[in-house]
Every structure is written in structure tokens, then in C-alpha cells.
N, C-alpha and C positions, 0 to 999 in steps of 0.2 A: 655523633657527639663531638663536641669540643677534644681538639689533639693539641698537642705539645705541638712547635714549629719544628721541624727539621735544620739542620746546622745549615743547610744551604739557602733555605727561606730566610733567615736569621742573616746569615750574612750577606744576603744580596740587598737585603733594608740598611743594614749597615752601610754597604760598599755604595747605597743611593746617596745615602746622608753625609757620606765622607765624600764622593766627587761634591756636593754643592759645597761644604765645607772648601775645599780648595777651593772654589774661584771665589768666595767671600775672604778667602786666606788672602788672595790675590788683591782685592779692592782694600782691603784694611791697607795691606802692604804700600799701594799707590796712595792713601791717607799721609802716609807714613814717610813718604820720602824726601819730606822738607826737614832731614837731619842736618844740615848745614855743616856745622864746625863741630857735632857730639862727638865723641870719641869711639873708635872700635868697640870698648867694649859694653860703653851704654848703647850700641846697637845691636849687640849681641845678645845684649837683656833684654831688650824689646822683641826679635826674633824668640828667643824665647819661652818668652809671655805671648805674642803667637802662636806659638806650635799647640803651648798649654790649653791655650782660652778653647783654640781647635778643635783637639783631642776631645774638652768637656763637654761643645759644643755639639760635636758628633755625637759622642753618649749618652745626653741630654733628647738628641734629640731622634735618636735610636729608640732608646727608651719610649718614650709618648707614643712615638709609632707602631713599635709592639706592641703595646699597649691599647691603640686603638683596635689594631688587627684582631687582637685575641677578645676585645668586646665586640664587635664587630663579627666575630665569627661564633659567639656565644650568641646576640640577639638569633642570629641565623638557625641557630638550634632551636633556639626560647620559640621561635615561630610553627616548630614542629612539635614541642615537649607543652608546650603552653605556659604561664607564667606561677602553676602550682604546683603543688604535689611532688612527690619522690622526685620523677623523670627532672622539673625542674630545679629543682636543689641541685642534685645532680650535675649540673649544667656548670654552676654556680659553683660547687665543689672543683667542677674539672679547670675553671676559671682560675679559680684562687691557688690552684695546683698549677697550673702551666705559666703563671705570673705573679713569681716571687716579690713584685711590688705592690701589690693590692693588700690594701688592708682588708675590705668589705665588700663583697657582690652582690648585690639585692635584683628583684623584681619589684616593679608599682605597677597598678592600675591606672588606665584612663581616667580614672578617679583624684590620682594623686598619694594614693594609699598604699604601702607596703606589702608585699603580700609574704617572699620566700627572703630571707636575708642569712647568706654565709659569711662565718666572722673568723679574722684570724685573730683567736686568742684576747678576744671582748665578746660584751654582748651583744646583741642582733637587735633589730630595730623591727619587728614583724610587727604592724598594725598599727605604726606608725603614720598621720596625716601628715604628708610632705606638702601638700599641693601648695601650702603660703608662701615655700623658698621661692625667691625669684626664679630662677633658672628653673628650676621644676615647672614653673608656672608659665615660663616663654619655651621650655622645650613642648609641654603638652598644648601649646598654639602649634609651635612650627612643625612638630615631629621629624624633627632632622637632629641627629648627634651635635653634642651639646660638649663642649668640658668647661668647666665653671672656673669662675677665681675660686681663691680659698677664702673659705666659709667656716664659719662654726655650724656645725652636724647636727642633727638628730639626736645620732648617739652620743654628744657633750663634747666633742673634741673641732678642732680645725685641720678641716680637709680640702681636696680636690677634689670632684666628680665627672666623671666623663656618663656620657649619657645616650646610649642607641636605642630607636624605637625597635619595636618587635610586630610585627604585622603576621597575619594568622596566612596559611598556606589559601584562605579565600579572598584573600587582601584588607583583611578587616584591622584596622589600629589598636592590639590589645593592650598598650600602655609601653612602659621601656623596659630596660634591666639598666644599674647603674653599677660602675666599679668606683672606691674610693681608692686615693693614694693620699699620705703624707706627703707634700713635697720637701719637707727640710728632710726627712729619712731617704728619700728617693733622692736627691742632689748630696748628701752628705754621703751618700755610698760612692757616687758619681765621685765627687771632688777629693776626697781625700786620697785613695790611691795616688791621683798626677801631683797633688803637691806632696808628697809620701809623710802623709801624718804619721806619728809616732805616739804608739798608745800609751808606753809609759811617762815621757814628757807631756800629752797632750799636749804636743806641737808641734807645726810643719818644720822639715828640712831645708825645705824650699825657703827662698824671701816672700813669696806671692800667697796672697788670697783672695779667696770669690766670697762676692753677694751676690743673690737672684733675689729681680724684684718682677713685678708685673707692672699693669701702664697704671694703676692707680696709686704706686709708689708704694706697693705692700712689702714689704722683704720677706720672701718667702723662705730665703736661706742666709745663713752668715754663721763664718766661723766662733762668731762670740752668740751663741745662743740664746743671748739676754735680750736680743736686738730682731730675735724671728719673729716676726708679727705684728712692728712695729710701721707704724707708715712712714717716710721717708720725710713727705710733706707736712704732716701734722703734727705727730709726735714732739714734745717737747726736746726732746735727749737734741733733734738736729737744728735748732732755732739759732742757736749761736754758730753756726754753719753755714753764712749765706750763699757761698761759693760753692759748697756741695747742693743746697738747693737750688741753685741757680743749674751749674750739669744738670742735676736730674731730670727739673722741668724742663725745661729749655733744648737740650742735646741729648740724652738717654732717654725720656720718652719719647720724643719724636723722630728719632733717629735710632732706627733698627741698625746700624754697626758704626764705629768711629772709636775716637781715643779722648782725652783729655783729662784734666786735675781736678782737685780739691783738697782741701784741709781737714783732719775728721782729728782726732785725739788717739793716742797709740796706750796702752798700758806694757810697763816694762816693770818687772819687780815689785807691781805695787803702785808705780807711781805714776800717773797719767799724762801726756805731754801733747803738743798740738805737732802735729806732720804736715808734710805735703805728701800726698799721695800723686801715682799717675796710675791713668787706669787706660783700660780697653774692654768694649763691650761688644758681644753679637746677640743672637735672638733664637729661639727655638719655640716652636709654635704650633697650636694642633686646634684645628677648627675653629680657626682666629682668634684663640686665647695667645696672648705674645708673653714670652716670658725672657727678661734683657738679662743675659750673663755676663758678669761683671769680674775681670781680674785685673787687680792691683797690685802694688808694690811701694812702702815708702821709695820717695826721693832725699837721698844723702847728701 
């Protein structure tokens, strides 16, 4: 059956994710060295928002890989338990147990149909027809693991899906099992530690904050939670922001790491003001879903 990872499993996914994090620390840095005449200590702030972006970078991208490991080693079961009954619930239980990020673990048929769904603290989607979701519907072409953008669910909310086939011990394609995550829950557990949010202010200590978007310009996270879900590009709220849409298409989607500005509006007291922001992005990715991590800081 499915097992919890060992601290040494766990940290050698870690300790992979952090050497690549350094030498992306390293190429941002060479980005970076056309400081000219800035002063000590505005390089000291960019170092950093460095170290920060890093750190998130790493955990971010720690995360998804556990993540995939531990579905990944659940289809492995699903292929001996089969995709019903006790044994695989079962499965599905031990899932949602060993990966405190999962909101839901289901089983579907080659059909596209729900069969077993474990929920954390909702309800379950059992007999649900998935087969119209796009992703559902190009993973059951390709039968190779799948992790989706973020979608609105079955079960009424907006998620992630990661997605491995399950093949029967005679090689036969019995359908997949699927794990959901929130990613604004999942990034929001991530981020707030490094900028050390404060519960009773609801506000960082730090100067810095993070957005996560995807390459369709979805903001999958941001500290003003009014703005989670919102597109980048379309959205009304950024029209008056041509220089933010202009980074985003332009340089942050096409460009998995670098730095530059924009102007977005700040709320202070109540009252809302225009800024320059500078920011720095990197990327964290898991079977070619890219997800751009984004730290900021007004400029003074």
C-alpha cells in the first residue's frame, strides 16, 4: 500500500530542488549585475528578494514533487487494488493521509467516470461524468500524467489536478486516479512564513510580496485575495496598467526567470495610490504545467 515518505526520501527531493535553485540564484544574479551607481543598500534589498524568491522557489517546487511521487506511487497500488471497492479507497485514504496538500483523490474509468472519490472535509464526486473536462479528455488520449491549470471542478470549486494512469498488473489501461490541490492554499502556506505574515495585523513584516500566475496569465495566488482568479490579461481591474501588461506578456510569460517593473495601485489606510513596483520571477513546474513566481516590492 501506499507509505508516508521517510525524512531522507523527503529531503533528498528537497536537497535536488535546492542545488537547481542555486544555479538559477546564480543566472538571475548575472541578470543583475548592471547595478551601476545603486547604492549598498538597494543591493542589499535585491540580494534579499533573492534569497526570498529562492527559498519559495524551492518549496514550491518541493511541493509538486511530492506530490507527484506520492500519486505516482498510489497509481502503483491502484494497479494491484483495482480502481474499486474497500482495497481502493483505501489507497485513496492513505493518499490524502501521507499529503497534507490534497484536497480530493478520486479514481475514473477509461470511460471518464468517477468511480471511488476521498474528500477532505467535502463532498465526493462518485459517479460523476468527467470525460467533457479538457484535460480529462487529452489525458484519456495520451495516458501519461497530466497536471491541469486551474479549473472549476466537478465538485463546484477551482482547482489543480494532477493525473496518473493506472494499468492492471496484465498491462491493461484501467482509467487514472486524480489528486486535487487548491493552489492559493498550497502557495499561501508556502509564502507567508518567508515574508512572516502576521495573523493579528493580517500583514507581512517584510516590504515583499508574491503573485503566482500560469502562462495564461491566471493568478493563481496573491496576497490581496480579491485578485485570486483573476486573469492578468483580461481582467478589467489591470486595463489601466499598460506597463504591467506589457511585463507580463512580453517578459514573464515568455521568460522562465529575470527581473523588471511596473505600476499597479497600492491600498494604504483605505486609500489607494499608483506605485512602481520592481519585481523578480522564477518558475516551478511539473509535467509542463509552468507556474511564474513572482516577488515584489514598492520602489521609494
Amino acid at each position: 500500500m501506499n507509505r508516508k515518505k521517510s525524512p531522507g526520501e523527503r529531503l533528498f527531493s528537497f536537497t535536488s530542488v535546492t542545488l537547481v535553485a542555486i544555479l538559477l540564484f546564480c543566472s538571475i544574479v548575472a541578470l543583475g549585475q548592471d547595478t551601476g551607481n545603486r547604492n549598498l543598500s538597494a543591493t542589499d534589498s535585491e540580494t534579499d528578494m533573492f534569497s526570498i524568491l529562492l527559498h519559495f522557489q524551492a518549496n514550491v517546487q518541493g511541493s509538486l514533487t511530492d506530490l507527484d511521487s506520492d500519486v505516482a506511487n498510489a497509481a502503483q497500488n491502484l494497479s494491484t487494488t483495482g480502481l474499486e471497492g474497500d482495497a481502493a479507497r483505501e489507497v485513496l485514504s492513505k493518499l490524502l493521509e501521507t499529503n497534507s496538500n490534497l484536497v480530493e483523490a478520486s479514481t475514473f474509468s477509461k470511460e471518464g467516470k468517477i468511480i471511488v472519490a476521498e474528500c477532505r472535509e467535502c463532498e465526493g464526486s462518485e459517479g460523476a461524468d468527467i470525460s467533457s473536462q479538457e484535460v480529462v479528455a487529452n489525458f484519456l488520449k495520451t495516458k501519461t500524467p497530466t497536471f491541469s491549470k486551474q479549473m472549476l471542478l466537478a465538485e463546484g470549486y477551482n482547482g489543480t489536478v494532477l493525473e496518473y494512469p493506472v494499468i492492471s498488473q496484465q498491462g491493461e489501461f484501467l482509467g487514472g486516479t486524480s489528486a486535487i490541490i487548491e493552489p492559493d492554499k498550497l502557495l499561501d502556506r508556502l509564502a507567508s512564513p518567508l515574508l512572516h505574515f502576521n495573523d493579528s495585523t493580517q500583514s507581512n513584516t517584510t516590504d515583499y510580496t508574491f503573485w503566482v500566475m500560469d502562462l495564461d496569465g491566471m493568478l493563481l495566488y496573491d496576497e490581496d485575495s480579491s485578485q485570486i482568479g483573476r486573469n492578468l490579461l483580461k481582467d478589467p481591474l489591470y486595463k489601466s496598467f499598460p506597463d504591467l501588461l506589457e511585463l507580463v506578456e512580453q517578459r514573464i510569460m515568455p521568460e522562465r526567470s529575470s527581473h523588471g517593473s511596473y505600476n499597479f495601485f497600492q491600498e494604504t489606510g483605505g486609500n489607494k495610490a499608483e506605485v512602481t513596483k520592481e519585481c523578480y520571477w522564477t518558475t516551478a513546474v511539473l509535467h509542463g504545467t509552468e507556474w511564474r513566481l513572482v516577488i515584489n516590492k514598492v520602489v521609494h
